[in-house]
C-alpha positions as CSV (number, residue, x, y, z in Angstrom):
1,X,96.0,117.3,124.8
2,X,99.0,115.9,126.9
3,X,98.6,112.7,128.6
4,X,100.8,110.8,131.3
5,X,103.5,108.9,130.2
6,X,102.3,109.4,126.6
7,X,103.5,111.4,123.7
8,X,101.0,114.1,122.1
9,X,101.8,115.0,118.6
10,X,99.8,117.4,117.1
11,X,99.2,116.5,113.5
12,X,98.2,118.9,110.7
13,X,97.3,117.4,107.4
14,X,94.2,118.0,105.4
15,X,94.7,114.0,103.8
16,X,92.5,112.3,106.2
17,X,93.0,108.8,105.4
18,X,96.8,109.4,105.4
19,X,96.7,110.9,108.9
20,X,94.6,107.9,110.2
21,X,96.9,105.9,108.5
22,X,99.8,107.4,110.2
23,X,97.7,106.9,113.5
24,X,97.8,103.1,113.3
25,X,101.2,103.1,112.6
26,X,102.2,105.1,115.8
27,X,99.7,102.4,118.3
28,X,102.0,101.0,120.9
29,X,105.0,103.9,120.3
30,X,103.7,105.6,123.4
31,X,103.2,108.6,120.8
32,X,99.4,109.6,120.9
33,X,98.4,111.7,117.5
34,X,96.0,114.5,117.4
35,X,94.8,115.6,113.8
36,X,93.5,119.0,112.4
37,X,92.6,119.4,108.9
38,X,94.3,122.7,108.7
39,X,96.5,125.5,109.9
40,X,94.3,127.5,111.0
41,X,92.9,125.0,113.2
42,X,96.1,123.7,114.1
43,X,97.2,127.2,115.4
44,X,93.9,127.6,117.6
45,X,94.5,123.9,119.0
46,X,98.1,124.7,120.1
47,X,96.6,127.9,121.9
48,X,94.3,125.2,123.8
49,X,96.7,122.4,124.5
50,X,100.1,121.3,125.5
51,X,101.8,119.0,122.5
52,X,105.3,117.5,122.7
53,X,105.7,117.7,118.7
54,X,103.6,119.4,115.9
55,X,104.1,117.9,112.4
56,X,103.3,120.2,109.6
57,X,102.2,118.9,106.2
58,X,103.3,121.9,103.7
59,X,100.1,121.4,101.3
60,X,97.1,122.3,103.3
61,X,94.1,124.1,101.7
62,X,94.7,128.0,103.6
63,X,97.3,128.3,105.6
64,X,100.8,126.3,104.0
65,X,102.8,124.6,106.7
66,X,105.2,126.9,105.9
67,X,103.4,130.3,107.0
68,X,102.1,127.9,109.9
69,X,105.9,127.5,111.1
70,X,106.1,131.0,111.0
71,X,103.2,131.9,112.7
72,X,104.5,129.6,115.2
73,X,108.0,130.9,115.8
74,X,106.7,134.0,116.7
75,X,105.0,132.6,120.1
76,X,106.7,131.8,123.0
77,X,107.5,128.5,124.3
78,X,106.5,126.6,120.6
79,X,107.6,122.9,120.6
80,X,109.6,121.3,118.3
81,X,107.9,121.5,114.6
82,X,108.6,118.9,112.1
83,X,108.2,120.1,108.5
84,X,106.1,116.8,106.4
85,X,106.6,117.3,102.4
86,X,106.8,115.9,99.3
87,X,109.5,114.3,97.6
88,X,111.2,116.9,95.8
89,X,110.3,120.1,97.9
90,X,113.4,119.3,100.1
91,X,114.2,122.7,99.3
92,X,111.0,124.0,101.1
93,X,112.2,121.6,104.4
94,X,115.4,123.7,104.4
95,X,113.4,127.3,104.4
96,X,110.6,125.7,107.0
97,X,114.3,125.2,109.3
98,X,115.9,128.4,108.7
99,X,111.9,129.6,109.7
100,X,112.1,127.6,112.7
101,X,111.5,123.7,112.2
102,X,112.9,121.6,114.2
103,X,113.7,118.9,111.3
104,X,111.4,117.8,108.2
105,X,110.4,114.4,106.9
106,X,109.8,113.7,103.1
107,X,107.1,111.6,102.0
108,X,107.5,109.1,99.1
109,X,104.3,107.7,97.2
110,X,104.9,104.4,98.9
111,X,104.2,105.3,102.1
112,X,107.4,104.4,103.5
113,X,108.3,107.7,105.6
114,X,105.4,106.3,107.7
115,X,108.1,104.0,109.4
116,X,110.2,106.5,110.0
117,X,108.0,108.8,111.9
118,X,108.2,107.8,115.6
119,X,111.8,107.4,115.3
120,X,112.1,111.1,114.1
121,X,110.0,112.3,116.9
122,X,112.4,110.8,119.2
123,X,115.1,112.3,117.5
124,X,113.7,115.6,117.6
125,X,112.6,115.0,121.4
126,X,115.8,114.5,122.3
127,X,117.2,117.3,120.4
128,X,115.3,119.8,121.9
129,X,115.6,118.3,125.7
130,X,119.2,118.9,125.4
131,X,118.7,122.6,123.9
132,X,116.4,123.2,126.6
133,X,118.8,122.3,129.1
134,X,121.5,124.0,127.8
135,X,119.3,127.2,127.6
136,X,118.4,126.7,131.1
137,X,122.9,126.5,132.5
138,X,123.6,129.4,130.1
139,X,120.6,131.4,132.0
140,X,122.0,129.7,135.7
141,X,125.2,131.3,134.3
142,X,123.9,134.8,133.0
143,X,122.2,135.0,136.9
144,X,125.4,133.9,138.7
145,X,127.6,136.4,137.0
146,X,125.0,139.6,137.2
147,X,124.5,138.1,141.3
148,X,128.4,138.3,141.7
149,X,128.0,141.8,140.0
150,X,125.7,142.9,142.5
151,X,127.9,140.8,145.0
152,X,130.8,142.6,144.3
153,X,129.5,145.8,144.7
154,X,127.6,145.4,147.7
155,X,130.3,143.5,150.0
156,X,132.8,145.9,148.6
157,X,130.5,149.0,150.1
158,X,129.8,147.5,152.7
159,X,133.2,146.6,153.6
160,X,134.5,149.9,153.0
161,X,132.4,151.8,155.4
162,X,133.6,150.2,158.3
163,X,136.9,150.2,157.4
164,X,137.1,153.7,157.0
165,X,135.2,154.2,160.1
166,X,137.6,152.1,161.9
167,X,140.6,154.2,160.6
168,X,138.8,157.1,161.9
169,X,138.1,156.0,165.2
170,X,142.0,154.5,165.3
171,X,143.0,158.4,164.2
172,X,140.6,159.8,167.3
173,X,141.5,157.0,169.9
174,X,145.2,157.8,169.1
175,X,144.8,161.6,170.0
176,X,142.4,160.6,173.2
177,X,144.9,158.9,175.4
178,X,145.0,161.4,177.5
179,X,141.1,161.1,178.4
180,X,139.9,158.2,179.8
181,X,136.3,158.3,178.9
182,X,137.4,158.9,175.5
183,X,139.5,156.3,175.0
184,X,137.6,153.8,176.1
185,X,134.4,155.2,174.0
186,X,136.3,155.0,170.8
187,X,137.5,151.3,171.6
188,X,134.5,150.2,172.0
189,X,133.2,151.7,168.7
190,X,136.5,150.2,167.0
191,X,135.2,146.5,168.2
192,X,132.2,147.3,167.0
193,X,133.1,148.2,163.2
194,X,135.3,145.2,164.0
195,X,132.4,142.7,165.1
196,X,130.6,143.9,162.2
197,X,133.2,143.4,159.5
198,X,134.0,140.0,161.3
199,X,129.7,139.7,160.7
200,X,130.2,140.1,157.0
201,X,133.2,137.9,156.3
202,X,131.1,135.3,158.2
203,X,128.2,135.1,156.0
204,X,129.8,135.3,153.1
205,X,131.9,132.1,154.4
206,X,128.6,130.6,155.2
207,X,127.4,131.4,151.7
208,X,130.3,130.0,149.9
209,X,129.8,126.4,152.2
210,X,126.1,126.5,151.3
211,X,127.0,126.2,147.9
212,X,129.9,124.1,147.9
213,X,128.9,121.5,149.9
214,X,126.5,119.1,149.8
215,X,124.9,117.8,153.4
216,X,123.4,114.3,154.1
217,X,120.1,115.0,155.8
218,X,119.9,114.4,159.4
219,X,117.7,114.7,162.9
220,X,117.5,117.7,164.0
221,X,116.3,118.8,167.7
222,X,114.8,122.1,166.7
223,X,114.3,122.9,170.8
224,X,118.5,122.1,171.4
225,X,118.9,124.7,168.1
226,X,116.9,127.1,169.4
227,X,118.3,126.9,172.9
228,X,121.9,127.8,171.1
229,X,120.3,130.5,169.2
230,X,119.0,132.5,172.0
231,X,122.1,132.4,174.3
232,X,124.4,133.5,170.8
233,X,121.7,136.5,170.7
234,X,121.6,137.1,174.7
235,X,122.9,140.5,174.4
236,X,121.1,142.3,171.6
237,X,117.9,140.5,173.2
238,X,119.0,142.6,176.8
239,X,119.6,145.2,175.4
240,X,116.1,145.9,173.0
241,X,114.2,144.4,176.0
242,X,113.1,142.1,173.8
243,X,111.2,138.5,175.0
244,X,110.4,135.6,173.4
245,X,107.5,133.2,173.6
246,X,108.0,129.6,172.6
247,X,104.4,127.8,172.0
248,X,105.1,124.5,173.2
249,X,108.3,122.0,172.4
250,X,109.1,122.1,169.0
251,X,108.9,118.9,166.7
252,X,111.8,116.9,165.0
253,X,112.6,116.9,161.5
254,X,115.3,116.5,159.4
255,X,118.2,118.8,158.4
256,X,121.7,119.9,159.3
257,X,122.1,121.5,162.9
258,X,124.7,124.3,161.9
259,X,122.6,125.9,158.9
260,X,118.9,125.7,160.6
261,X,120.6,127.6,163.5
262,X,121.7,130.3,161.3
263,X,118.5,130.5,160.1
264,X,117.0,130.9,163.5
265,X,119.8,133.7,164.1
266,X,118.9,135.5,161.3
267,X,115.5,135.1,161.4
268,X,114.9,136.4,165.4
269,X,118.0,139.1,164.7
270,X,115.5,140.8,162.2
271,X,112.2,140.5,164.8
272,X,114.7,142.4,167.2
273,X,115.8,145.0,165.1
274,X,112.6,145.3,163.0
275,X,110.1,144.7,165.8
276,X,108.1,146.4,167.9
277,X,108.9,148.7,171.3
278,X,109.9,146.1,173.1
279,X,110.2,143.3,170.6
280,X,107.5,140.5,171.3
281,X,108.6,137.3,169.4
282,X,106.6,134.3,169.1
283,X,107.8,131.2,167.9
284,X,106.3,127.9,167.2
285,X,105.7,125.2,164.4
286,X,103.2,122.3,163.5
287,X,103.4,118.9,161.1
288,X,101.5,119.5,157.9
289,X,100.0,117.3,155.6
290,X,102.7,117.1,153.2
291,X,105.1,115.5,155.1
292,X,106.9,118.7,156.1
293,X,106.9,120.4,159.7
294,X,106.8,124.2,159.2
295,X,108.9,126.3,161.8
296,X,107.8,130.1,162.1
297,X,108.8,132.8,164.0
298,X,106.2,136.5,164.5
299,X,106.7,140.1,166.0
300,X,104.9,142.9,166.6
301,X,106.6,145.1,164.4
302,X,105.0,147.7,161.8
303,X,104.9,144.4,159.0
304,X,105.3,144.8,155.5
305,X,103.8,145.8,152.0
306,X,103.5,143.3,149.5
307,X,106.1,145.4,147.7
308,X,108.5,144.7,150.3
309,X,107.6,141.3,150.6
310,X,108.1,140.4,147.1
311,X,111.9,141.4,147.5
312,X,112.4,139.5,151.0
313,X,114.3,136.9,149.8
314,X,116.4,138.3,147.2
315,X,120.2,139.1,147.6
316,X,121.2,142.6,149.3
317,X,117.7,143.6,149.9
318,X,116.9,145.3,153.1
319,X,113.8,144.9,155.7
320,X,112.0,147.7,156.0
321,X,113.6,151.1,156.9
322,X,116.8,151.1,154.6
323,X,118.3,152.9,157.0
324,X,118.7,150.4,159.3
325,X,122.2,148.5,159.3
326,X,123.0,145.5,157.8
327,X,124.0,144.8,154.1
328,X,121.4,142.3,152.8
329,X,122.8,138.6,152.3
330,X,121.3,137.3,155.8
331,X,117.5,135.9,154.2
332,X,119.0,135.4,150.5
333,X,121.1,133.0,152.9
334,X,118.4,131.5,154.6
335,X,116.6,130.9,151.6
336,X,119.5,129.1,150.0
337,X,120.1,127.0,153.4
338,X,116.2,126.0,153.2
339,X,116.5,125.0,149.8
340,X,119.8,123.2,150.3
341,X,117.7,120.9,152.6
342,X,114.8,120.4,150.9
343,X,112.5,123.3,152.3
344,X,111.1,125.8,151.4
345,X,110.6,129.8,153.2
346,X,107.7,131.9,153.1
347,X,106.6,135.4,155.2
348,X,103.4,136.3,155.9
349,X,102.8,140.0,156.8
350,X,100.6,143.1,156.4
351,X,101.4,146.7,157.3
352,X,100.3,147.5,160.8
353,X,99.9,143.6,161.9
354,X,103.8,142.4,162.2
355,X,105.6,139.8,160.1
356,X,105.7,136.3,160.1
357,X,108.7,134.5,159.0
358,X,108.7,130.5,158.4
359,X,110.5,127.7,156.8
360,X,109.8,124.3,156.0
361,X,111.9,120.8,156.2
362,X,111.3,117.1,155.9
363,X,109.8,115.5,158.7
364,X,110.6,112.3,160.5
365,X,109.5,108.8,159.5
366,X,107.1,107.5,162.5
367,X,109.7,105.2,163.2
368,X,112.2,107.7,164.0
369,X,110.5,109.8,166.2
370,X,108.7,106.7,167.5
371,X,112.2,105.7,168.5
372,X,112.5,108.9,170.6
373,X,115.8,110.5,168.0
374,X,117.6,113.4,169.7
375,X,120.1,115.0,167.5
């Protein structure tokens, strides 16, 4: 069983006064032995507990540590194995590696391997720590280049469609100049398409300084954010008739201004298009236990499945009706601004009952707020 700050080795060897042996040699390594008599045992134990190491003696009544090494390899997340045998089955070491051991140690009838043990364990600690982490950068990479994939395609569409529909409207305001109404009717759809490519060009922006850049954490005033937020969103509010509640003044916490505002923008943008008839959208927060405040924002829209919700958050998904416009970075931003400042997002939503958007951020030390900070 794993302990803190400990070690666990789980030891297979059917020579019991070896194994205790090897025990007392291992007090005060910070290495904690666990010993099974057998393989069969030892395969059951490593179903029941987490290990750091298994050592395999090859000469076990049942089960040799060699078929035990390749029963092993074929479960998932195995730790390293080292491969215990005698002097002159070196050959047998070599197969247990090409079977999936992590390394082998050979006994000698003098007992001195038994030094060499913890030392080995390191080694082979450190060995796989470093393939793990490499495992883990080649997977970041294999994700970044099928999300630029889907990138690609997505911006690229979306991109396109406006473009063409601006060269449309450019062809049909061209041969309109002659009616008034018309020409002024296809402008205004041109600065549309034109708002909305503009849109696109500035999330992605925002998405590239998300990642690039790295932000000292800061005092926020979420009520000043909010404030900005709602007068950059005065005219789609107008226009949906949309109102929005504000349940008290919102705490402090810390963050960067810019981002959490985009959040905000994004976040109320979707409770206007996605809400109900008129859009009713409640906002408010409240200081939790752990030392975050959490910041949500509700509507009265038709909510969501737990389908839908499961894909919220993920790049170039869509709320809801597909057919509504937009072209899906705007919450795979948020999340990634969250993130960025040591938060966390979350929805809460059922169909027929609205959505409920929130994110988290690290609060204020009592000092600071006792100090009355206004960012």
């Amino acid at each position: 069983m794993k302990t803190k700050n400990m070690t666990a080795v789980l030891y297979m060897e059917d020579d019991k006064g070896l194994a205790r042996l090897l025990e007392r040699r291992l007090a005060g390594t910070g290495i904690r032995l666990e010993i099974v008599a057998n393989g069969e045992e030892g395969l059951k134990k490593c179903g029941e507990d987490v290990f750091d190491v298994i050592l395999v003696d090859n000469q076990m009544p049942g089960m040799t540590g060699m078929e035990v090494i390749q029963a092993l390899a074929l479960r998932e997340n195995t730790p390293p194995v080292i491969m215990v045998t005698g002097s002159g089955d070196e050959h047998l070491a070599v197969e247990a590696m090409k079977s999936g051991a992590s390394d082998y140690i050979v006994k000698d009838t003098q007992g001195r391997y038994l030094e060499s043990v913890a030392a080995k364990i390191g080694e082979v600690l450190d060995r796989h720590g470093k393939l793990l982490a490499h495992k883990a950068r080649e997977k970041a990479k294999e994700e970044q280049i099928r999300e630029l994939d889907s990138f690609a395609s997505t911006v690229a569409h979306d991109l396109k469609e406006p473009i063409h529909q601006v060269k449309g409207l450019l062809d049909l305001l061209l041969h309109s100049r002659q009616n008034e109404n018309d020409f002024q009717r296809f402008a205004d759809l041109i600065s549309d398409r034109a708002s909305k490519l503009e849109n696109i060009v500035d999330e992605l922006l925002l998405l590239s300084r998300v990642d690039r850049e790295k932000m000292a954490l800061e005092p926020v005033n979420m009520n000043r954010v909010l404030g900005n937020v709602i007068d950059r969103l005065e005219r789609p509010l107008q226009e949906a008739s949309a109102s929005i509640f504000v349940q008290g003044a919102l705490p402090l916490a810390n963050g960067y201004a810019a981002w959490i505002e985009e959040v905000w923008v994004n976040y109320i943008s979707n409770a206007i298009k996605y809400g109900g008839n008129p859009p009713i959208i409640e906002i408010g927060a409240r200081e939790q236990a752990d030392g975050t405040v959490l910041f949500w924002g509700s509507d009265n829209g038709p909510g969501l499945n737990e389908h839908q919700r499961s894909k919220l958050f993920l790049p170039f998904s869509r709320l809801g009706n597909s057919q509504k416009p937009g072209h899906g970075l705007g919450l795979s931003i948020v999340k990634r601004i969250i993130e960025k400042l040591d938060g966390s997002v979350g929805v809460e939503s059922s169909p027929g009952y609205g959505s409920t958007f929130s994110f988290t951020l690290p609060a204020l030390p009592v000092a600071q707020v006792a100090a009355g900070v206004n960012s």
